[in-house]
C-alpha positions in Angstrom: 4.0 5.4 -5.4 0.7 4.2 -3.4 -0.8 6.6 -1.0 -3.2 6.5 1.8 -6.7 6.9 1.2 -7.7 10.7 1.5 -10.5 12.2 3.3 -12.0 15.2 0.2 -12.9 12.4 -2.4 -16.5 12.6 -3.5 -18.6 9.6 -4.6 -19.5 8.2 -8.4 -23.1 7.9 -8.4 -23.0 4.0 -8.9 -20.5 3.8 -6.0 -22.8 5.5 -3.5 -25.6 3.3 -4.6 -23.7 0.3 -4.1 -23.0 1.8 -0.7 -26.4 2.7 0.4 -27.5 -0.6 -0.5 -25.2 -2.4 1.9 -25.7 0.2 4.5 -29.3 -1.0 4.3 -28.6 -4.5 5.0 -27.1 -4.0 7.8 -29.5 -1.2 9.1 -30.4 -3.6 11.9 -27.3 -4.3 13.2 -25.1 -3.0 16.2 -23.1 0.0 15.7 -20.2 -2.5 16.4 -21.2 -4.6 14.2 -22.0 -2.4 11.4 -18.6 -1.0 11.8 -16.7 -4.8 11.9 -18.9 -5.5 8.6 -18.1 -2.0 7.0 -14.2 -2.4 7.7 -14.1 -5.9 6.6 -15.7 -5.4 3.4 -13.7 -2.1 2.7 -10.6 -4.4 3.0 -12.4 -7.0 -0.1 -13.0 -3.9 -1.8 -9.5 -2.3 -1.4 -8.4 -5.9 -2.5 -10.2 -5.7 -5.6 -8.9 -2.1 -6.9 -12.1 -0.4 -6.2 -10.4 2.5 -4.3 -13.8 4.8 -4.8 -15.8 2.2 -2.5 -12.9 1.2 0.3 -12.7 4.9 0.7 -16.2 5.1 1.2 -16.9 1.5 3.5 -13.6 2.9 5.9 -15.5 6.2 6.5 -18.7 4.3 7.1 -16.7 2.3 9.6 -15.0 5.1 11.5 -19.0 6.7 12.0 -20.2 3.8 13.2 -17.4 3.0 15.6 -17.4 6.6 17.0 -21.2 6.3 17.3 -20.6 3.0 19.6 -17.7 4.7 21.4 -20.0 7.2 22.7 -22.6 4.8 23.8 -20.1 1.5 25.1 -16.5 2.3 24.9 -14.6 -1.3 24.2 -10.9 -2.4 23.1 -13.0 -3.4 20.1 -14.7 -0.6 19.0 -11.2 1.7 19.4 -9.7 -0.6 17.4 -12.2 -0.5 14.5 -12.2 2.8 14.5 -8.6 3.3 14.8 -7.5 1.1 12.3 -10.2 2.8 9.7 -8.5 5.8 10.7 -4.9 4.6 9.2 -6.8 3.9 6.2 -7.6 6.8 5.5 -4.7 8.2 6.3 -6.2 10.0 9.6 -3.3 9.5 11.9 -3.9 11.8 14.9 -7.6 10.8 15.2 -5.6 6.7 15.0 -3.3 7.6 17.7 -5.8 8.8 19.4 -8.4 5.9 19.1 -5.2 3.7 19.9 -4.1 5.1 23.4 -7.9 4.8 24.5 -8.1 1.3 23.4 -4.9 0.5 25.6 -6.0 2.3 28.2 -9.3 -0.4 28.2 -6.6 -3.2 28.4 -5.1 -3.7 24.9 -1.4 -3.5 25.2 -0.2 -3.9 21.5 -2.1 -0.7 20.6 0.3 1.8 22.5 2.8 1.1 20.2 0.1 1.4 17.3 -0.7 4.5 18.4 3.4 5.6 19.1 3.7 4.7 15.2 0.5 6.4 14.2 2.1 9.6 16.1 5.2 9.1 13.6 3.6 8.8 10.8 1.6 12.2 11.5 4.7 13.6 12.2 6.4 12.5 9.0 3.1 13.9 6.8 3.7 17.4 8.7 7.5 17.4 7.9 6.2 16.2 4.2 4.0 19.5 4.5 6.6 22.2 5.2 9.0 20.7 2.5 11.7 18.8 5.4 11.7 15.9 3.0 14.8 14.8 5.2 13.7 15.0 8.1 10.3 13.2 7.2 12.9 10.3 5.2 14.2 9.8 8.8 10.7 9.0 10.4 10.3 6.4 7.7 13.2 4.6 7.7 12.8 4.4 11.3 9.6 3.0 11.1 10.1 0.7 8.0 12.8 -0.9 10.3 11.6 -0.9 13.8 7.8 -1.0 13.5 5.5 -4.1 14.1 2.4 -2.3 13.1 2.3 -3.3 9.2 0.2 -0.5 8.0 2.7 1.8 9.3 5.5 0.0 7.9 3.8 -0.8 4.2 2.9 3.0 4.7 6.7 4.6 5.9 8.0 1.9 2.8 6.1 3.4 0.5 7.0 6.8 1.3 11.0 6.6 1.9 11.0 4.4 -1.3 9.2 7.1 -3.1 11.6 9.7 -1.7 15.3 8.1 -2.4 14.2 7.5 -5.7 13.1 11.0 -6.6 16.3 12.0 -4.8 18.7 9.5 -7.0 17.9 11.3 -10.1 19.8 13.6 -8.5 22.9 12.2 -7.4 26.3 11.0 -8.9 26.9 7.2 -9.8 28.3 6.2 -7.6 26.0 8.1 -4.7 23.3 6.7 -6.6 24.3 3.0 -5.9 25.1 3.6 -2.6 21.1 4.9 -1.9 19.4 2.4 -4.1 21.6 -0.5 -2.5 20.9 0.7 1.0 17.4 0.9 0.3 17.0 -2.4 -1.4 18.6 -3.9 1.6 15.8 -2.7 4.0 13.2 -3.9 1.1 14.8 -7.5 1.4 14.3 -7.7 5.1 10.5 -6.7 4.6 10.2 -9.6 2.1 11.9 -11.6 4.2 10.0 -11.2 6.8 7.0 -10.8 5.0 7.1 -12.1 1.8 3.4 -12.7 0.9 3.2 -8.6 0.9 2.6 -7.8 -3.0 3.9 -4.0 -2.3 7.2 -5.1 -1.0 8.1 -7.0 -4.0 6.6 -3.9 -6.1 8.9 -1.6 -4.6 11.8 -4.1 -4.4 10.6 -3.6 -8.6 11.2 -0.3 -8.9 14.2 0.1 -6.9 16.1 -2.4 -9.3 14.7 -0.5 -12.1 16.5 2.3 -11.4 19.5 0.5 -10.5 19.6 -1.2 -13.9 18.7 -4.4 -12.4 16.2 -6.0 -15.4 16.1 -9.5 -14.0 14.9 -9.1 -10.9 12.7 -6.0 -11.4 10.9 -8.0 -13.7 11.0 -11.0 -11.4 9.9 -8.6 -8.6 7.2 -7.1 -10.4 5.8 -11.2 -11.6 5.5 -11.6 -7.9 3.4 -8.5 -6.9 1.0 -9.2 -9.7 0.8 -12.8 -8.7 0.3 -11.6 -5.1 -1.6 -8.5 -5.8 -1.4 -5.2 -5.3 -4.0 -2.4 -3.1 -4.6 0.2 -5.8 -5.4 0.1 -9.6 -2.8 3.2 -9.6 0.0 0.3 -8.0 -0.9 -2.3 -10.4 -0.9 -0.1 -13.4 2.7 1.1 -12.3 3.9 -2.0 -11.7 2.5 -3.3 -14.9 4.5 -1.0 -17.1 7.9 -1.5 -14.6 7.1 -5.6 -16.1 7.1 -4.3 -19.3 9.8 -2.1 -19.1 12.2 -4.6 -18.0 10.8 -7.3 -20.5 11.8 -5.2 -23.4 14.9 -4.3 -21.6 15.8 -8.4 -20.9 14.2 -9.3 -24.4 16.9 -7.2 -26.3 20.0 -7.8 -23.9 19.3 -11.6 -24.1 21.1 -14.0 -26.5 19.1 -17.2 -27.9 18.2 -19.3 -27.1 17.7 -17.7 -24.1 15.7 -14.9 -25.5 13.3 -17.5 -26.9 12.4 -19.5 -23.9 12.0 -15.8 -22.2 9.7 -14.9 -24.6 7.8 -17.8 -24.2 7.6 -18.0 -20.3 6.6 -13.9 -20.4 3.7 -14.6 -23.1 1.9 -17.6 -20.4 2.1 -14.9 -17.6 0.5 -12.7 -20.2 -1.9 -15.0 -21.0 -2.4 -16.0 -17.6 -3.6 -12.2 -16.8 -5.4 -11.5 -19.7 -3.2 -9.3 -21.4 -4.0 -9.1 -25.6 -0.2 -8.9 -25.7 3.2 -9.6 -24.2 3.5 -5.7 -24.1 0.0 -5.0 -23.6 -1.6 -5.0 -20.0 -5.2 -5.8 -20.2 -5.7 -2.4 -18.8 -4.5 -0.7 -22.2 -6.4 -2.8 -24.4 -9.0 -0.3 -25.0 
């Protein structure tokens, strides 16, 4: 299951180059603007499954922002910095950076910084083992929260928890968890459908559930949509598989057959060397 970026990860060599690099190019800039360009470019590099350097762009971007908050405190600058913050998974320091920036005027961010409280909350529950507890901080926030990175965050984590906990349950309780989960899942993707995580978890929650069709259907969508974290993508690449050999042998022709077929063009279409073999394994 995807987690936040955290704060102890040290730098590959050609990683911190590529860093320093940039950092030079914009040696010239604002503090603010530094920040802005560090943040955005984290996001391309978050996009493009190179955790190492997002982690490293969102840090660079929470210094410079806290440098220009001690010089000219702005809406803007808060929200830079509060919003690298939640990327890295820093959520008292986001709260915080959130309740000055609606103090300046900006009203959205005191219920940014209400969620960020919550989500803190939740990882401190996660850290004395109230798993239940913290499940209840998440489904509240996966169903009441505006503030998407709290909600991708709090669906993540509740979806990871009821399905660790299923393995653990009757049948019948079983059904009863996945379904209600599944339900909160289709209201995210409802509401938000271009969001490759949803459909990944929708993915994994019919995979437990026994649901082929649509976990593989689920899991063609996040690909297609893409997905934060080479971790994610590899997961959900072998969930598509899973329930590709699972449809492939429960199928009767010629249904099988034109299966088959439609699975080996979206296997050609990412570059896969085989209908079973992400492009990831091929070496």
């Amino acid at each position: 299951m995807p987690k936040k970026f955290g704060n102890g990860q040290r730098l590959a060599a050609p990683v911190l180059a590529g860093i320093i690099i940039l950092a030079v190019s914009v040696s010239c800039a604002s503090h603010l603007k530094k920040a802005k360009i560090y943040y955005a470019r984290a996001g391309q590099e978050e996009a493009a499954l190179r955790t190492e350097r997002a982690v490293a762009l969102y840090k660079l971007a929470r210094f410079e922002a806290s440098v220009e908050a001690e010089k000219d405190p702005s809406i803007q600058v808060f929200l830079v910095k509060g919003l690298a913050e939640v990327n890295l998974a820093m959520w008292k320091e986001a709260e915080a950076s959130f309740v000055k920036a609606f103090a300046l005027g900006h009203d959205p961010a005191q219920a940014w910084a209400s969620d960020a409280a919550l989500l803190g909350l939740a990882a401190s529950f996660e850290a004395i083992g109230l798993d239940d507890s913290a499940g209840g901080v998440y489904e509240n926030l996966m169903r009441n929260s505006k503030f998407r990175p709290a909600v991708m965050t709090s669906a993540s984590k509740r979806t990871e928890a009821v399905l660790r906990k299923s393995l653990g349950l009757t049948p019948k309780e079983k059904g009863k968890a996945l379904s209600a989960l599944l339900r909160d899942l289709d209201k995210l993707i409802e509401d938000d459908y271009a969001c490759g995580l949803y459909h990944y978890l929708a993915s994994q929650v019919c995979g437990h559930s026994g649901d082929h069709e649509r976990g593989y259907s689920e899991a063609v969508v996040a690909r297609e949509l893409g997905l934060s974290s080479e971790i994610i993508l590899r997961d959900n690449d072998n969930q598509l598989v899973f329930c590709y050999k699972k449809l492939k042998d429960l199928l009767p022709s010629p249904e099988k057959e034109e299966f088959e077929a439609r699975h080996a063009a979206w296997a050609a279409r990412w570059g896969w060397p085989g209908p079973e073999t992400p492009d990831w394994k091929k070496n």
